[in-house]
C-alpha positions in Angstrom: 0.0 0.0 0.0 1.1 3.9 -0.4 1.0 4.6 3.3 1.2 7.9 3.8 -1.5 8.1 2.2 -3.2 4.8 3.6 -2.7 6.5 7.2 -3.9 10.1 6.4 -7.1 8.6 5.4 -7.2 6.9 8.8 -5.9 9.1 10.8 -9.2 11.7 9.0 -11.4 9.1 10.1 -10.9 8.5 13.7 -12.8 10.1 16.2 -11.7 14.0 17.0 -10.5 12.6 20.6 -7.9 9.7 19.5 -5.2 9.3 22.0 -2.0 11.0 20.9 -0.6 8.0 21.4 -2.7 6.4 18.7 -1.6 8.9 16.2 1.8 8.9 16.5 1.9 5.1 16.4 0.3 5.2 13.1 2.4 8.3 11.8 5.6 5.9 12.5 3.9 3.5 10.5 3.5 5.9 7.5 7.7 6.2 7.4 7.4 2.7 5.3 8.7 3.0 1.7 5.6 3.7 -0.5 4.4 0.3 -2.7 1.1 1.8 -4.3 -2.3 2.2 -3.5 -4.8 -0.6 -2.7 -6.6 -1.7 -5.7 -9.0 0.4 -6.3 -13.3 -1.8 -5.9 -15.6 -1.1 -8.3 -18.7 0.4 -6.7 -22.4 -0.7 -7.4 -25.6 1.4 -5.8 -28.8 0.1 -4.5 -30.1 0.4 -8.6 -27.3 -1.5 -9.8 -25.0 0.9 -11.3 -21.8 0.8 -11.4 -18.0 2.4 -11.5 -14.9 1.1 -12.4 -12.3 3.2 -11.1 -9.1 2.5 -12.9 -5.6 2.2 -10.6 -3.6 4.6 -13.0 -6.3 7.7 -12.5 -6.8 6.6 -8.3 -2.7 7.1 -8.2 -3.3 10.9 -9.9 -5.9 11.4 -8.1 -4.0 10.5 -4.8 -1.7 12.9 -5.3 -3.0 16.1 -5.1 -5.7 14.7 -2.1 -3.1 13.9 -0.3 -1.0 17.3 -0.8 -4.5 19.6 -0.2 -5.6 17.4 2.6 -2.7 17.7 4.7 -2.2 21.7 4.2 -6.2 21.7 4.8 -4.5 20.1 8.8 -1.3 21.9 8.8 -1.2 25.2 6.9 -1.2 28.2 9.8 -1.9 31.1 7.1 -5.9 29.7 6.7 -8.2 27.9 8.6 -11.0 25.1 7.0 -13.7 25.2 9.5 -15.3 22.1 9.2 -18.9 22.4 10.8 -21.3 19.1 11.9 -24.7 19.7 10.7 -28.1 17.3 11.2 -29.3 17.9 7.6 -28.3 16.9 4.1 -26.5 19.9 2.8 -25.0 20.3 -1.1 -21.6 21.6 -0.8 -22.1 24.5 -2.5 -25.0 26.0 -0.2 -23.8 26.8 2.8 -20.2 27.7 2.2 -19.3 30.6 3.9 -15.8 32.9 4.0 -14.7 35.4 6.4 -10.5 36.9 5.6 -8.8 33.8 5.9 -11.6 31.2 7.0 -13.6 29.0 5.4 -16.7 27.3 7.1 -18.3 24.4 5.6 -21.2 22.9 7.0 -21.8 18.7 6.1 -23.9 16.1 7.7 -22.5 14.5 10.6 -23.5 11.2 10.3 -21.5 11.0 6.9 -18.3 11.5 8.6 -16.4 10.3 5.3 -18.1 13.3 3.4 -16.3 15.9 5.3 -13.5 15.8 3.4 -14.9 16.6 0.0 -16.6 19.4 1.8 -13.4 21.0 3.0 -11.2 20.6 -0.2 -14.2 22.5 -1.6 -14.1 25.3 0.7 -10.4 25.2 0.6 -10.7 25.8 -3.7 -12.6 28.7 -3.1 -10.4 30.2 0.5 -7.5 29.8 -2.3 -9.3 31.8 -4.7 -9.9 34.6 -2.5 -6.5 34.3 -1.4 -4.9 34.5 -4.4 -3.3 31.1 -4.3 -5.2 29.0 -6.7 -2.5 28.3 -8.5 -1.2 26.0 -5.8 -4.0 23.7 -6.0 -6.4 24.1 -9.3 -3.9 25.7 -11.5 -6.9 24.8 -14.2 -9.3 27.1 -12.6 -7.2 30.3 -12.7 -9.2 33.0 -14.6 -12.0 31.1 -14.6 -15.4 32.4 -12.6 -18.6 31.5 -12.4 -19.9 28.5 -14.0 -16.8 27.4 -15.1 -14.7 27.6 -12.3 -17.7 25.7 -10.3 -17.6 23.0 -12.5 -13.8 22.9 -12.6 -13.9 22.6 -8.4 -16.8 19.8 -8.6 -14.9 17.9 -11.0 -12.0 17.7 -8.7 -14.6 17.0 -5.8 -16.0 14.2 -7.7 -12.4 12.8 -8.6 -11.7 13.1 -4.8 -14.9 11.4 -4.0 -14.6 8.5 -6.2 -10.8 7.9 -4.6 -12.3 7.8 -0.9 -14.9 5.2 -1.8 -13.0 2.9 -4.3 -9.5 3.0 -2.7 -10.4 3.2 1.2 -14.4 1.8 1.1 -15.6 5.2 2.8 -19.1 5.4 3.0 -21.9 6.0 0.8 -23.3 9.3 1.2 -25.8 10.3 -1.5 -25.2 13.7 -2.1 -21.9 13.2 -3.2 -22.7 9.9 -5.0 -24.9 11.3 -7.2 -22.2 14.2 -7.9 -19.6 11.4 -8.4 -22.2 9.0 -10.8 -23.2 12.0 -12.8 -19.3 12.9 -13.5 -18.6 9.2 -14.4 -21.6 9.4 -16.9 -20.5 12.4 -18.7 -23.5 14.4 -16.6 -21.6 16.6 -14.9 -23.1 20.0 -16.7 -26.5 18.4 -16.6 -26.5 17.9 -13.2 -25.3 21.5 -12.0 -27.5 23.5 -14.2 -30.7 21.1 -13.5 -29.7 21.3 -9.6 -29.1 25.1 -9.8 -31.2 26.7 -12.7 -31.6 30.0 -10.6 -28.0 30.4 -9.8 -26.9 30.0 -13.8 -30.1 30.7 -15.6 -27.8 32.4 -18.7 -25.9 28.7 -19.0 -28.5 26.5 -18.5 -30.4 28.3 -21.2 -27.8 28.0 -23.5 -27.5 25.2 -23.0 -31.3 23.8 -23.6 -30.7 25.9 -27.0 -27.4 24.0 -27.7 -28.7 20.3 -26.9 -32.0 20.1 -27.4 -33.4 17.1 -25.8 -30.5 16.2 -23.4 -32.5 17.5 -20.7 -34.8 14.5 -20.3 -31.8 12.5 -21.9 -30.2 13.6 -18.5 -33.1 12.9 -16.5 -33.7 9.3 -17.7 -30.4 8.9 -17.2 -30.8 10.2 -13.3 -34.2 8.4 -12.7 -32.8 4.8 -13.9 -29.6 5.5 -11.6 -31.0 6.2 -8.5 -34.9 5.6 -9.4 -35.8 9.3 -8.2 -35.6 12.4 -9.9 -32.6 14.6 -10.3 -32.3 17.4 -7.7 -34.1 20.4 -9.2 -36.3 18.6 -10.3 -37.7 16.5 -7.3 
């Protein structure tokens, strides 16, 4: 296995009050030469459809996680404020940022989705801080739209990596962001989710692919036998 990257994941997932003890035992453990990642599982949801998530594109993907995630823990010039909610909440409505803190509310229960929810809030902390380049170097001079589906790509990338390498758990908001990027949905999905926040895009593009719409939704309805968020 990659360790260090192995024991950041477990390390994320052990309750807030771990001994010190514990940590530092599995810290010594992460000194081990790297061998690669577990092999990544393919995933299947209750309706039966699946990912494959290829080893090559899980080591990639490991990469910059593991950079982000540990300057998300250990950078002193920012602060991700990770906040423990009791409701379903999409990542991109309740992010708030104040100088150089980000606070970003997810459902705790879904302990395994918090850290999609910082690296989000980290993407856009960076923006405001002028240090995207250090992270999405993709994004820079992008705004709107397009650097919100640049971000939620990366998100669903990251996503995709927790579940098929380390088996975190389902968590359906993110699942259905992860299933929709698989598929080639990505764009459907955002516009359909959020129509009111990019009416001028999702009308374009209704003019410039006519009919994907309900392509889209079949697609949505046969995945996860309800319908698509903005539309349910």
């Amino acid at each position: 296995m990659k360790l260090n990257s192995v024991i950041l994941m477990m390390i994320r997932r052990l309750p807030v009050r771990t001994p010190l003890l514990v940590l530092f035992s599995l810290w010594g453990v992460a000194c081990a030469p790297p061998s690669g990642l577990p092999a990544p599982r393919s995933l299947i949801n209750s309706a039966g459809a699946r990912i494959s998530a290829d080893p090559g594109r899980m080591e990639q993907i490991d990469e910059w996680v593991q950079k982000q995630s540990l300057d998300i823990q250990n950078d002193p010039s920012f602060f991700i404020r990770a906040l423990p909610s009791g409701d379903d909440i999409y990542l991109w409505d309740a992010l708030t940022i104040h100088a150089d803190t980000a606070e970003v509310p997810y459902h705790g229960t879904a302990a395994d989705a918090r850290l999609a929810y910082e690296l989000y809030g980290h993407f856009y902390l960076m923006r405001e801080m002028d240090r995207l380049d250090e992270y999405l170097p993709e994004g820079i001079g992008l705004e709107g739209f397009d650097l919100e589906m640049v971000i939620l790509k990366r998100i669903a990338d990251s996503w995709l990596y927790g579940r098929a390498v380390f088996d975190m758990s389902p968590y359906h908001l993110l699942d259905e962001l992860m299933f929709a990027n698989e598929a080639g949905w990505l764009k459907a999905y955002v516009l359909t989710a959020r129509a009111s926040e990019f009416p001028d895009e999702r009308r374009a593009w209704l003019d410039e692919a006519p009919g994907e719409s309900e392509e889209y939704r079949a697609w949505f309805l046969k995945t996860f036998e309800l319908e698509p968020p903005g539309l349910r």
